[in-house]
BAFI-3210 file (N, C-alpha, C; in Angstrom, 3 decimals, decimal comma, padded with zeros to 6 digits):
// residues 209
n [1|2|3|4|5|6|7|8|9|10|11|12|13|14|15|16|17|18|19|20|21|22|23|24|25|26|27|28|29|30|31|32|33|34|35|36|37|38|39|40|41|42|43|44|45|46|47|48|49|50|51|52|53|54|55|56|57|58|59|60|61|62|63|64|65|66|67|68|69|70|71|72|73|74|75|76|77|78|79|80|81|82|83|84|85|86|87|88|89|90|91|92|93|94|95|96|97|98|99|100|101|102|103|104|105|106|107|108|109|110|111|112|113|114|115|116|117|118|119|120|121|122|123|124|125|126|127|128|129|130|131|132|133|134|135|136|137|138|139|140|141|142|143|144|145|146|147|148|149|150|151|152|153|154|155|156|157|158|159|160|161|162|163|164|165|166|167|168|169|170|171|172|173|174|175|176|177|178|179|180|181|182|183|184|185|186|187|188|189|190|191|192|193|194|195|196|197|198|199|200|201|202|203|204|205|206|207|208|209]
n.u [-018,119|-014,995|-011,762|-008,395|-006,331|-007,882|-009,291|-006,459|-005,453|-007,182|-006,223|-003,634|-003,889|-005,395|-002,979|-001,167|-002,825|-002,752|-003,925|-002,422|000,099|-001,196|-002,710|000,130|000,581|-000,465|-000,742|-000,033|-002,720|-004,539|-004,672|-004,892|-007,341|-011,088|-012,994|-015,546|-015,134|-012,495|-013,495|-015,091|-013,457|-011,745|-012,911|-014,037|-011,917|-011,087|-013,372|-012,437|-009,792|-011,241|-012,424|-010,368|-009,016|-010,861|-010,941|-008,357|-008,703|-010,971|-010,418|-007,754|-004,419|-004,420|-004,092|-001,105|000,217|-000,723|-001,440|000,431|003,086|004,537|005,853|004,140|005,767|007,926|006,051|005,759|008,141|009,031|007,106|007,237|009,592|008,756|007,656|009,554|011,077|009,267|008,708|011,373|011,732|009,668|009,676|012,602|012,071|009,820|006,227|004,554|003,408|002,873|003,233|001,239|-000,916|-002,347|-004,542|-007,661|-009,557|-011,779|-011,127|-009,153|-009,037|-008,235|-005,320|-004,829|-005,579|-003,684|-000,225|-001,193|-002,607|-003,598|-001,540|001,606|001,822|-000,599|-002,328|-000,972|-001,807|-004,344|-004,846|-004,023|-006,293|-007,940|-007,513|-007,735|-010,335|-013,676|-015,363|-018,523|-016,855|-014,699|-014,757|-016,323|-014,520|-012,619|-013,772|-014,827|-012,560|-011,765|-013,566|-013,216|-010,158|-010,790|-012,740|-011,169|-008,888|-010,155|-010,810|-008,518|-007,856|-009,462|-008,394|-006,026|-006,557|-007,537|-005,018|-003,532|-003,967|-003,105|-000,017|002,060|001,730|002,352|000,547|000,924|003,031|003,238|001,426|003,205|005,274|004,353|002,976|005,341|006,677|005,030|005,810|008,188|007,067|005,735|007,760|009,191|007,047|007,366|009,874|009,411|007,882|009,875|011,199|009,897|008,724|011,475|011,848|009,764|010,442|013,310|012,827|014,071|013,196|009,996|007,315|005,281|001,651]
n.v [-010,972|-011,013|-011,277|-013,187|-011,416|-009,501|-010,953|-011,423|-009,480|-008,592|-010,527|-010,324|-007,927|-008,892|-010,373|-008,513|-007,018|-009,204|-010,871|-012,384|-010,379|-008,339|-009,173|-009,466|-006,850|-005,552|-006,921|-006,066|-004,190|-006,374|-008,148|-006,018|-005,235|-006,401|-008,808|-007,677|-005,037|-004,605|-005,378|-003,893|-000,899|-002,084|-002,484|000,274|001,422|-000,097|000,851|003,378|003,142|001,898|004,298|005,972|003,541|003,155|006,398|006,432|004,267|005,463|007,697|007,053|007,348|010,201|011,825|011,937|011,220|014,154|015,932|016,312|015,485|013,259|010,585|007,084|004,769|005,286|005,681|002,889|001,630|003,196|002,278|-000,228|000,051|000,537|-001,348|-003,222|-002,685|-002,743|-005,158|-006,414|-005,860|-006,313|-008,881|-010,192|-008,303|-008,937|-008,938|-005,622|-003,156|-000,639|001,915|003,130|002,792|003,957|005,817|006,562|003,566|003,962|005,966|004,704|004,268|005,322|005,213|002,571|002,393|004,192|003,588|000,748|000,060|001,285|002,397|003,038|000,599|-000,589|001,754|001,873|-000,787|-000,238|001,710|000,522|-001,224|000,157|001,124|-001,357|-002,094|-000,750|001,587|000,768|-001,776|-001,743|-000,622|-002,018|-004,987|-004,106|-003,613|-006,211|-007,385|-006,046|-006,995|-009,501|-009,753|-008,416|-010,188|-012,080|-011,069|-010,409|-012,886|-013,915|-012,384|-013,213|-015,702|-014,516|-013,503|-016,076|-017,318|-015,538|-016,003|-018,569|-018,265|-019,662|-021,999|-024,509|-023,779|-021,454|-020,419|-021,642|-019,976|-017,678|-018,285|-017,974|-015,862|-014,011|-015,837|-015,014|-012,637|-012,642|-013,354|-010,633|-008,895|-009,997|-008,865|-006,494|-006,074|-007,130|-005,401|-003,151|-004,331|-004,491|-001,343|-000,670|-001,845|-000,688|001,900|001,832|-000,512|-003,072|-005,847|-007,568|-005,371|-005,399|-005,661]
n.w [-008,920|-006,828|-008,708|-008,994|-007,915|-006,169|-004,664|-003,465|-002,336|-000,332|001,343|002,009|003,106|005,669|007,024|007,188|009,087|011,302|013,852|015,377|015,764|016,739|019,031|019,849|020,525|021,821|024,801|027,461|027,827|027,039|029,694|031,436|030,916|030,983|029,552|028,436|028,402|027,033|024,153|024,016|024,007|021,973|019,599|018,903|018,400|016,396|014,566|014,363|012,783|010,556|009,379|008,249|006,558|004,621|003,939|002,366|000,601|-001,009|-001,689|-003,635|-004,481|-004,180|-002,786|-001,928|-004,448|-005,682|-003,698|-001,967|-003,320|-003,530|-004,461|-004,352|-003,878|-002,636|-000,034|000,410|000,399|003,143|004,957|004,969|006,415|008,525|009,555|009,610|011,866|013,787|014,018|014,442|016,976|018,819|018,224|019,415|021,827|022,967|024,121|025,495|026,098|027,756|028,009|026,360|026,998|029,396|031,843|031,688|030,721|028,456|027,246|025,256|022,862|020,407|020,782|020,428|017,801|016,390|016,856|016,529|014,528|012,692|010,237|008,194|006,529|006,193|005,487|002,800|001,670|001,759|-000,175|-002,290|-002,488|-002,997|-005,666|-006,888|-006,203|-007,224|-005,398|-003,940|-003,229|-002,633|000,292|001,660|001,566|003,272|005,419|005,732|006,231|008,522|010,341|010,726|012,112|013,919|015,619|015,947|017,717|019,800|020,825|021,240|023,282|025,556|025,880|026,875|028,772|030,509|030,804|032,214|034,518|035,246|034,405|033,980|032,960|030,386|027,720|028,187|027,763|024,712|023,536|023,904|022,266|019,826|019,289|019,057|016,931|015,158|014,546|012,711|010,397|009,930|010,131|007,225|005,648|005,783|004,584|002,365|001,173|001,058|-001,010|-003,060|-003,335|-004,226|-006,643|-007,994|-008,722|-009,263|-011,745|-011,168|-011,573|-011,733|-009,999|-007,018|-007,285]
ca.u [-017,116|-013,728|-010,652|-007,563|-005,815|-008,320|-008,759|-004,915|-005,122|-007,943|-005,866|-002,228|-004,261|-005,627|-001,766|-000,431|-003,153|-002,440|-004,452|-001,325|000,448|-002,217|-002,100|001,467|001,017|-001,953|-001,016|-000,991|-003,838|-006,030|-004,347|-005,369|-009,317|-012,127|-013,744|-016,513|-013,996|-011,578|-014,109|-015,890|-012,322|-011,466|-014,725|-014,210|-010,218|-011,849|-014,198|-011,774|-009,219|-012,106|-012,450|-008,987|-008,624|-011,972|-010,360|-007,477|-009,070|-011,659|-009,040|-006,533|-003,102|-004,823|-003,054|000,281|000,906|-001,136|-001,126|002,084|004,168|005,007|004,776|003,335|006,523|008,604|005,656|005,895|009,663|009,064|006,343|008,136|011,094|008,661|007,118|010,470|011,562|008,140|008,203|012,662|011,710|008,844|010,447|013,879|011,826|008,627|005,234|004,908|002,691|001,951|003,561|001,076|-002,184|-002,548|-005,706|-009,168|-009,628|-012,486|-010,049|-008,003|-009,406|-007,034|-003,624|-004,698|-005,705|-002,230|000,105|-001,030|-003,739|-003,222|000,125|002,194|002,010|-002,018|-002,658|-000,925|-002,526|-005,982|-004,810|-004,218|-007,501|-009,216|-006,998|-008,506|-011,735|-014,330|-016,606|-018,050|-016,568|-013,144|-014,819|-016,665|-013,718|-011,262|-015,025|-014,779|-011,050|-011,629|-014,757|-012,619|-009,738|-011,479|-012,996|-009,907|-008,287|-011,192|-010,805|-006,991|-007,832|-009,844|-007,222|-005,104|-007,090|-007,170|-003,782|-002,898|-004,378|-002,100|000,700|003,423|001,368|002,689|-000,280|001,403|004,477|003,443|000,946|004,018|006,601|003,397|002,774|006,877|007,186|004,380|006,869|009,353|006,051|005,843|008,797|009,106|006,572|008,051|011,824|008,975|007,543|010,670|012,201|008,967|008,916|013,158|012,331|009,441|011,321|014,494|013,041|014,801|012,612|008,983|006,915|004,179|000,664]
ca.v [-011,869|-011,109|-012,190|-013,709|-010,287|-008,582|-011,615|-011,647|-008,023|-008,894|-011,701|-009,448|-006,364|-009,175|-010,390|-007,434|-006,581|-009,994|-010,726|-012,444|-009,172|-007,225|-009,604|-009,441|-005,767|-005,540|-008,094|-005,760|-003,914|-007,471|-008,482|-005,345|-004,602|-007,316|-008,788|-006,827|-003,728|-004,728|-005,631|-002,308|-000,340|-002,611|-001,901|001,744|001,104|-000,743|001,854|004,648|002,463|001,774|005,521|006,020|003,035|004,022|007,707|005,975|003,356|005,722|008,992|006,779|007,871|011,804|012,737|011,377|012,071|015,533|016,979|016,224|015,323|012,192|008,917|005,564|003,338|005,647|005,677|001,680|001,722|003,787|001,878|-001,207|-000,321|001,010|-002,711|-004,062|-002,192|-002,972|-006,651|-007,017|-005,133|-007,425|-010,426|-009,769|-008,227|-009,704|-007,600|-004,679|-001,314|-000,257|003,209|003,566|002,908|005,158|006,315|005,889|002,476|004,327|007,121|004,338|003,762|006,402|004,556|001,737|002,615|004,439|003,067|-000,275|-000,685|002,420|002,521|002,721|-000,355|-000,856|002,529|001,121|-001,864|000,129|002,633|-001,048|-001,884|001,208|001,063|-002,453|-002,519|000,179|001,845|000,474|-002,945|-001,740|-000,255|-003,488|-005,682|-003,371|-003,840|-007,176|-007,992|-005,646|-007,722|-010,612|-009,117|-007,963|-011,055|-013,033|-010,673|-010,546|-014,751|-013,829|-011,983|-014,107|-017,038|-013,953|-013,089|-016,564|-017,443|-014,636|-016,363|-019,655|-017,405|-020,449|-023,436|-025,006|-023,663|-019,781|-020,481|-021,854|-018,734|-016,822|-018,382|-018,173|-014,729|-013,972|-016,331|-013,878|-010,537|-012,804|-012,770|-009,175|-008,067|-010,545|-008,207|-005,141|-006,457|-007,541|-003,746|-002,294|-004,411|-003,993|-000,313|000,011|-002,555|-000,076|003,255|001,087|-001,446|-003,936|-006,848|-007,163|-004,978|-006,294|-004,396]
ca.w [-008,348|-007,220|-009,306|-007,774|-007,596|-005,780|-003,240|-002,931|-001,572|000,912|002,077|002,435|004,385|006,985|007,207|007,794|010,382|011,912|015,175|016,392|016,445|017,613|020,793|020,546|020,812|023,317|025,252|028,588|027,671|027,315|030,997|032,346|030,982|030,927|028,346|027,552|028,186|025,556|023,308|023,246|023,348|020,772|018,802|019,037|018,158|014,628|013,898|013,883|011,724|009,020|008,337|007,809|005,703|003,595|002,814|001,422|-000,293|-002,100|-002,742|-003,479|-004,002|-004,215|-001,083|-001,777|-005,473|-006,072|-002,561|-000,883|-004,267|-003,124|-004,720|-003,730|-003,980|-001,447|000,729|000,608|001,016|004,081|005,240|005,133|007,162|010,265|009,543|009,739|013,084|014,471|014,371|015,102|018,237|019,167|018,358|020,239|023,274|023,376|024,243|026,584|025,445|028,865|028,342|025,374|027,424|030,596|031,861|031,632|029,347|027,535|025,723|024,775|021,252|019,955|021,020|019,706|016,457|016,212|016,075|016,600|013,541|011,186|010,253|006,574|005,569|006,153|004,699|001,273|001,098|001,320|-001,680|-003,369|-002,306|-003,939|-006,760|-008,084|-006,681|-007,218|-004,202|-002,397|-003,172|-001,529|001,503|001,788|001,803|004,327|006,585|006,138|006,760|009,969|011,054|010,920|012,702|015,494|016,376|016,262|018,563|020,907|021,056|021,832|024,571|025,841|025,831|027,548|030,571|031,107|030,703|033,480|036,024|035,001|033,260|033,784|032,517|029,002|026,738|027,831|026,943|023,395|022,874|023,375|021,292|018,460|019,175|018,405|015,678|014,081|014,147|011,764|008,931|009,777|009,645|006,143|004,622|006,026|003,512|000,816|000,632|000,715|-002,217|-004,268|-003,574|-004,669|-008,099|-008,813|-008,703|-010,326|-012,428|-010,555|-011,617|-011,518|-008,362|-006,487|-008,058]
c.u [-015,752|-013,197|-009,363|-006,898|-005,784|-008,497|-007,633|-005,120|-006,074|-007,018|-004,016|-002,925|-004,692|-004,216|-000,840|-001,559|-002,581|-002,928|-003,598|-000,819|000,010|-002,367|-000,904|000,980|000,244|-002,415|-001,333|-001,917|-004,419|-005,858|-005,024|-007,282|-010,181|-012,175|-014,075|-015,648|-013,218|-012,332|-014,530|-014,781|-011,972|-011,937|-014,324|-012,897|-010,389|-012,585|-013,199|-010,763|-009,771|-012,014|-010,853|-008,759|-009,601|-011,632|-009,810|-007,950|-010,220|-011,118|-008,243|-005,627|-003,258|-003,699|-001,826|000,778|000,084|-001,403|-000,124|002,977|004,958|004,879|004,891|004,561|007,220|007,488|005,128|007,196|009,341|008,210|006,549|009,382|010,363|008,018|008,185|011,100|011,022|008,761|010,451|012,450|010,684|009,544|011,983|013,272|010,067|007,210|005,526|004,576|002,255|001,959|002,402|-000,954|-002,244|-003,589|-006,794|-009,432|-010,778|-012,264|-008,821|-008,231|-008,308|-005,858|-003,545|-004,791|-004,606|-001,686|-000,126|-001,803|-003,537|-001,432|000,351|001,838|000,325|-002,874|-002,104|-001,341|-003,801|-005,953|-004,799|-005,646|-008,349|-008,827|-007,802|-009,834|-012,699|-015,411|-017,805|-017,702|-015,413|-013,618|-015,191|-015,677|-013,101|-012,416|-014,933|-013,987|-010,968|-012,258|-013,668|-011,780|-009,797|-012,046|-012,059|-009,290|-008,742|-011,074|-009,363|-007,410|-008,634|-009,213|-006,154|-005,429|-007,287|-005,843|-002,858|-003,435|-003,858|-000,724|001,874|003,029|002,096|002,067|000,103|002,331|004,409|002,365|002,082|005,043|005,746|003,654|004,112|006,893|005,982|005,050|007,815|008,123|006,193|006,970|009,534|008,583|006,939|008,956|010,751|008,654|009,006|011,392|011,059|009,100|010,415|012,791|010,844|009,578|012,618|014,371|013,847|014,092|010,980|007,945|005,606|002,644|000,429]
c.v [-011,183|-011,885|-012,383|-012,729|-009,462|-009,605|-011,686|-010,189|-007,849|-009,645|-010,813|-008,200|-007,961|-009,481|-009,454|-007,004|-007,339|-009,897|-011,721|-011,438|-008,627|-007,906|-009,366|-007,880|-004,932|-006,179|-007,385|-004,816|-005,350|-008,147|-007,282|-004,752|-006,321|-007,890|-008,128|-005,406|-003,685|-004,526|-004,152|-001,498|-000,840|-002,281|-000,795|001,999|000,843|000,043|002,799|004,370|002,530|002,935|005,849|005,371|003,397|005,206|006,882|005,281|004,103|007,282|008,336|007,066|009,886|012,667|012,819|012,278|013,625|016,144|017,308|016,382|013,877|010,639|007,168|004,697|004,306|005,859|003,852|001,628|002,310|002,757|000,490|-001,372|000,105|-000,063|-003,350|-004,264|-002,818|-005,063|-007,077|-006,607|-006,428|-008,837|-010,666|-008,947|-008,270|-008,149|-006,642|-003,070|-000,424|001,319|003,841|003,593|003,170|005,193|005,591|005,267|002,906|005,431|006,211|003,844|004,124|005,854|003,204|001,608|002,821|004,331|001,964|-001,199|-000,048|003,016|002,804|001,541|-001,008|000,146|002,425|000,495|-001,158|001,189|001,550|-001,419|-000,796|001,626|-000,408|-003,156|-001,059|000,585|001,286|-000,932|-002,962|-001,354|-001,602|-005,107|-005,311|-003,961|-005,227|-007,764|-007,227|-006,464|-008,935|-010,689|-009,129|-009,290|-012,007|-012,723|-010,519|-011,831|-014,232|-013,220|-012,724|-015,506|-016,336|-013,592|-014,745|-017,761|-016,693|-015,245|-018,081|-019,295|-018,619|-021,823|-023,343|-024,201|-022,147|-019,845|-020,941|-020,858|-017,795|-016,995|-018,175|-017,080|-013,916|-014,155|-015,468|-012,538|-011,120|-012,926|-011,535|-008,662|-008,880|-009,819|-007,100|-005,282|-006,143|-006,292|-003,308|-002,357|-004,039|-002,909|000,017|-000,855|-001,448|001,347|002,940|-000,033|-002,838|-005,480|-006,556|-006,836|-005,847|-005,124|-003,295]
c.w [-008,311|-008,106|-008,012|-007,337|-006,550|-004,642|-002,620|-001,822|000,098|001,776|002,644|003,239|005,596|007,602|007,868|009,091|011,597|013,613|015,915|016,982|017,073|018,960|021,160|021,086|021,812|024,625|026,997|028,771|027,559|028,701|031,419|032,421|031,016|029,956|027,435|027,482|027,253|024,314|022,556|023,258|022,001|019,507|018,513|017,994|016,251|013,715|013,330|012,358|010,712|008,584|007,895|006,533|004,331|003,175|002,033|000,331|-001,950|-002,718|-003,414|-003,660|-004,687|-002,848|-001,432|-003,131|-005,552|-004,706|-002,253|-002,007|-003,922|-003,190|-003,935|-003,215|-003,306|000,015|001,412|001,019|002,814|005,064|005,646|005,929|008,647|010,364|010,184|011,125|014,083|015,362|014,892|016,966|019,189|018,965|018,802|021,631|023,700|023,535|025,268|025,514|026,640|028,581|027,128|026,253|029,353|030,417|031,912|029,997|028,105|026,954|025,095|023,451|020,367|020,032|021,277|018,251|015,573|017,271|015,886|015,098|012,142|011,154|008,297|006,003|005,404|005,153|003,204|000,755|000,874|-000,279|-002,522|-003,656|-003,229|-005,017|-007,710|-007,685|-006,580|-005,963|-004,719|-002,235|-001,746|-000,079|002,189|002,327|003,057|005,772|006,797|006,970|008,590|011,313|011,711|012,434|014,145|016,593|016,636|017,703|019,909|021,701|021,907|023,540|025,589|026,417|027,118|028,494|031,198|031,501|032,008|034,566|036,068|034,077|032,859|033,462|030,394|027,792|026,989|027,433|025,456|023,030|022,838|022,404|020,018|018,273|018,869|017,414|014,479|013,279|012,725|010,288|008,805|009,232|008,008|005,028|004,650|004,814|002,453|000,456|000,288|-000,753|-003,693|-004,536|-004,694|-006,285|-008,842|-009,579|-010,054|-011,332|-012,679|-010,480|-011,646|-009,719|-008,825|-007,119|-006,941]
res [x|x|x|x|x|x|x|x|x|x|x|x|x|x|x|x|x|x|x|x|x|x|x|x|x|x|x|x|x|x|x|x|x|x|x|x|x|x|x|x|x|x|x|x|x|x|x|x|x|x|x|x|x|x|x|x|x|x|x|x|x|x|x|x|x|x|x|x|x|x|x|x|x|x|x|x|x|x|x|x|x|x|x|x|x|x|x|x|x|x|x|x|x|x|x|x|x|x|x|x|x|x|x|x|x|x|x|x|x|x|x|x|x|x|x|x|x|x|x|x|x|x|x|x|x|x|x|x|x|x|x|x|x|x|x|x|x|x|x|x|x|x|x|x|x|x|x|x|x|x|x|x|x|x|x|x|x|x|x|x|x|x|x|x|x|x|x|x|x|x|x|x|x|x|x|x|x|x|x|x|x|x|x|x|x|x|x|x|x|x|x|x|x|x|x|x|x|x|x|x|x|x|x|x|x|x|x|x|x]
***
């Protein structure tokens, strides 16, 4: 059985993935592919993410402190302020990634993954994740929270291809003020990393685990 700790951490990595954002941030990529096109970019987009988050989760902070020299709570600080950027930017000018997906929709796994999925503040939470639960619990979980994820965002798009073909009815205008009022969580946990990171460096109260 999990404890409440280790569910908390499941429940702050799906947060921060947030399949609001990820519409916010896909929104004309899911206008411009299909369904089943998104889906399986999407798919592909999820896969790559998991291995990423699975190094982290089962090195965990091997890279950071004994490779690089570089510890955990400035790579949360950091991690937290390209959170913070992320979501003032989005929520002061709404979606729009076009310049990020060019081309043929089946190399676009890659530029979604980064920056839109694997980022700082996802790759912390998974060193969290393989810090308090043991393989292959933690891979298990990150798989889960992705499963989830994915299908949320799949539904979104869904809602968003047919939303474009009524873009000025009532029910688009309150997916977008949703899909906004998501960046001000984000960028909420973006502040919360940063102050955890600065109180665990400075002892500035108690950090987050």
């Amino acid at each position: 059985m999990l404890d409440s700790t280790q569910l908390r951490l499941g429940a702050y990595f799906f947060v921060i993935l947030n399949p609001f954002s990820q519409a916010l941030f896909l929104w004309d990529l899911m206008k411009r592919l299909s369904a089943k096109e998104f889906a399986s970019v999407y798919g592909r987009a999820s896969l790559l993410s998991f291995g990423v988050y699975a190094i982290f989760a089962v090195t965990g902070e091997f890279f950071f402190v004994d490779v690089f020299q570089v510890r955990i709570e400035a790579f949360r600080i950091f991690g937290g302020l390209i959170v913070f950027l992320v979501a003032v930017r989005y929520f002061t000018q709404g979606g729009g990634s076009a310049q990020f997906f060019q081309g043929d929709p089946t190399q676009l796994a890659t530029s979604i993954s980064i920056p839109f999925m694997v980022g700082p503040a996802t790759i912390w939470v998974s060193i969290l994740i393989g810090r308090n639960l043991a393989t292959p619990l933690n891979v298990g979980m990150i798989a889960g929270v992705l499963a989830l994820n994915y299908a949320l965002v799949c539904l979104a798009q869904l809602m968003v291809s047919r939303m474009s073909q009524a873009k000025d009815t009532l029910l688009g205008a309150y997916f977008t003020i949703l899909m906004r009022t998501s960046a001000l969580f984000i960028g909420a946990i973006g502040i919360e990393m940063i102050l955890t990171g600065l109180e665990s460096i400075g002892g500035f109260g108690k950090a987050a685990p």
